[in-house]
C-alpha positions in Angstrom: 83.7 127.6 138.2 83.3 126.7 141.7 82.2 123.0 141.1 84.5 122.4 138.0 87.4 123.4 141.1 85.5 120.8 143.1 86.0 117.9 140.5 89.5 118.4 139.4 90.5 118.7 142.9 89.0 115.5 143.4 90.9 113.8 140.6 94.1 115.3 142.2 93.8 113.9 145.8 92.5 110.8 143.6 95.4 110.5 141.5 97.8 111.3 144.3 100.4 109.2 143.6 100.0 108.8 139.8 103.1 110.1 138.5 102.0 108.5 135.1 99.7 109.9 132.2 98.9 113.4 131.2 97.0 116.4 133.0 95.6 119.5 131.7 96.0 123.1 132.6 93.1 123.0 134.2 93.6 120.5 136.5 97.1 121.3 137.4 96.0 125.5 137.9 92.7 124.2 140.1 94.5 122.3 142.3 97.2 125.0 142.5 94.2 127.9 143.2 92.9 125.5 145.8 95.9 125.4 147.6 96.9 128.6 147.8 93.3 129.5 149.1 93.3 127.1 151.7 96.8 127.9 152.4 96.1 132.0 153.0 92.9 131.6 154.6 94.7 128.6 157.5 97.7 131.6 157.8 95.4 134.2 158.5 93.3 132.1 161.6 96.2 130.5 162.6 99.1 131.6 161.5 101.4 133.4 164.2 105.0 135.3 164.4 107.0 133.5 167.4 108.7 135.4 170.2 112.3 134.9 168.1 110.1 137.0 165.2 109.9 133.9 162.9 106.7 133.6 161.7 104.6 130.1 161.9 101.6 129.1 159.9 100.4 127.2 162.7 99.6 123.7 163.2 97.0 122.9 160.5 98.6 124.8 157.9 101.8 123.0 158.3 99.4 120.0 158.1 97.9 120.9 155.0 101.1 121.6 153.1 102.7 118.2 154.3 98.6 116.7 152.8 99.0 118.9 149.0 102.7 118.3 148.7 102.6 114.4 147.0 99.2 114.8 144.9 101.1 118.6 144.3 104.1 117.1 142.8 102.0 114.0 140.9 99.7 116.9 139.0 102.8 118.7 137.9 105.1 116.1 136.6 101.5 115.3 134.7 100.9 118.5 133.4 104.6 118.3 131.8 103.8 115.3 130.3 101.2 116.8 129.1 103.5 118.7 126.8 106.1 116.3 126.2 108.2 117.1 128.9 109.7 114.4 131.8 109.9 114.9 135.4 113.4 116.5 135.1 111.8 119.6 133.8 110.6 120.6 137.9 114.7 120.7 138.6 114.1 124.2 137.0 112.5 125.2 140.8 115.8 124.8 142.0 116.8 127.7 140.2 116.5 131.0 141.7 113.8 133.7 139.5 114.4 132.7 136.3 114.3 128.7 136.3 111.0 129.2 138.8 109.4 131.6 135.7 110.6 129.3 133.2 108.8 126.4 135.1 105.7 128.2 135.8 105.5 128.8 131.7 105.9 125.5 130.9 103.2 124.5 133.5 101.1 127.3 131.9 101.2 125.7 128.3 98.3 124.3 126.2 98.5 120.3 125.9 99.9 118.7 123.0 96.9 117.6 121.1 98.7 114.2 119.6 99.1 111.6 121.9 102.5 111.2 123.2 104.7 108.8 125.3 102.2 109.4 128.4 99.2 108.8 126.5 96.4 110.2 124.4 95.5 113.9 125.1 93.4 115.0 128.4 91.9 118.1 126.0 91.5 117.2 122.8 91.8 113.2 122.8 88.0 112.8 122.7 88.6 113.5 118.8 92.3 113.3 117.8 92.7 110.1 120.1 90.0 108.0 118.3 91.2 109.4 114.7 94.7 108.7 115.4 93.3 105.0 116.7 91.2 104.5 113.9 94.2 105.4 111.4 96.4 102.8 112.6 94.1 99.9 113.1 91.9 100.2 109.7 94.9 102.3 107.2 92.4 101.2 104.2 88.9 101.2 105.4 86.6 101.2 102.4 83.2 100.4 104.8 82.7 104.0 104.6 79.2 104.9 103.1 79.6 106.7 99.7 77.4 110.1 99.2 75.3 109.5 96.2 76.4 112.2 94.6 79.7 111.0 94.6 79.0 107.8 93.0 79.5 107.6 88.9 77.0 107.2 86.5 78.7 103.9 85.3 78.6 102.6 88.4 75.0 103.1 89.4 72.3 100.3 89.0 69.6 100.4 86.6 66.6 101.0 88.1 63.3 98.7 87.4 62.2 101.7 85.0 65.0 101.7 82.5 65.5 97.9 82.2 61.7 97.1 81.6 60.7 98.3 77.9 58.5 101.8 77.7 55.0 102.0 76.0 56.8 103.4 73.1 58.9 100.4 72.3 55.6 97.8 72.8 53.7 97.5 69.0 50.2 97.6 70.0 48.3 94.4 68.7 51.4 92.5 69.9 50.6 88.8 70.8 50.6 87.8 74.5 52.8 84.9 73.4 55.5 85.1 70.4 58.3 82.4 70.0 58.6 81.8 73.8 59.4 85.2 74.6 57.5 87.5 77.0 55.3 89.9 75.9 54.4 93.3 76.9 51.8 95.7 77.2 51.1 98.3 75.3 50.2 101.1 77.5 52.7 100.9 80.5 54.9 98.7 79.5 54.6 95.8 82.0 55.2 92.0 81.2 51.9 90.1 80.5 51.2 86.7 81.7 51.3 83.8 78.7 47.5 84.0 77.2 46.5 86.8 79.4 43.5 89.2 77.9 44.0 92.0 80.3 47.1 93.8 81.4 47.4 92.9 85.3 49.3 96.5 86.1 46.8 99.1 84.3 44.0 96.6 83.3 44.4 97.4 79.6 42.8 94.8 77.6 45.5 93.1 75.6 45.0 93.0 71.5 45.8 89.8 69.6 
């Protein structure tokens, strides 16, 4: 859990100020973890209530909430794309309670897994993305192989064994040479060379 937190924080601070494409839950509640963590943990060392009684968090944490805020922003309007919703939909944190819950559900929704206006999915685009690719650029393909068992009788090829006459249909006695056509032998059916005494397949010595 630790390192996936790692890497998808690292895509945040990478993708900064990306306010384009699609992020998933995960990366949008990762970064969100890591901040609050990092946020908590600076207010406790260094956080401190002023003599007036308002309370300060203290140098670096006001550092580190000016560092999160863009790449915080950039991951959310990207995990609204993610559904199919613009950058108007973070208005909502304006509203007091209910348009903050309302946000947070959106933000907590599972990505759309066809690709959208902001791009292929981050989730499931390993799959639908190269179907839905595929799809538009070959609408007819036909290169597909065909199981054999799908294949009609009609339409399969003789093989060597049915188009080559059996034992049964070869007279024995036949002559190696009759009115120009071939000739064949008697025991496994193979053709026979013109004046050939022995069968070159089984070695069967040829009757005339």
């Amino acid at each position: 859990m630790f390192d996936e937190m790692v890497s998808y924080v690292k895509i945040c601070f990478k993708k900064f100020v990306d306010f384009s494409g699609r992020a998933r839950r995960r990366e949008y509640w990762y970064f969100f973890l890591f901040g609050t963590i990092v946020s908590s943990a600076l207010a406790v060392l260094f956080g401190h209530t002023g003599s007036d009684g308002t309370y300060s968090e203290g140098f670096l944490g006001e550092l580190f909430s000016l560092v999160i805020a863009v790449p915080e922003i950039s991951v959310s309007i990207r995990r609204l794309h993610d559904i199919g919703k613009d950058w108007k939909s973070l208005l909502f944190a304006l509203i007091p309670v209910f348009g903050i819950i309302y946000l947070y559900i959106l933000l907590a929704r599972d990505s759309d897994p066809n690709p959208n206006a902001y791009g292929p999915s981050p989730k499931y685009g390993s799959v639908s993305d190269a179907q839905y690719t595929d799809s538009c650029e070959n609408p007819a393909k036909t290169d597909e192989a065909v199981p054999p068992a799908f294949i009609p009788e009609a339409a399969a090829a003789p093989s060597v064994a049915e188009s080559s006459p059996s034992a049964a249909e070869v007279i024995p006695g036949a002559p190696a040479e009759t009115s120009g056509a071939p000739a064949f032998c008697a025991y496994c059916g193979a053709a026979l060379a013109p004046g050939a005494n022995f069968c070159e397949s089984c070695g069967a010595k040829v009757e005339k």
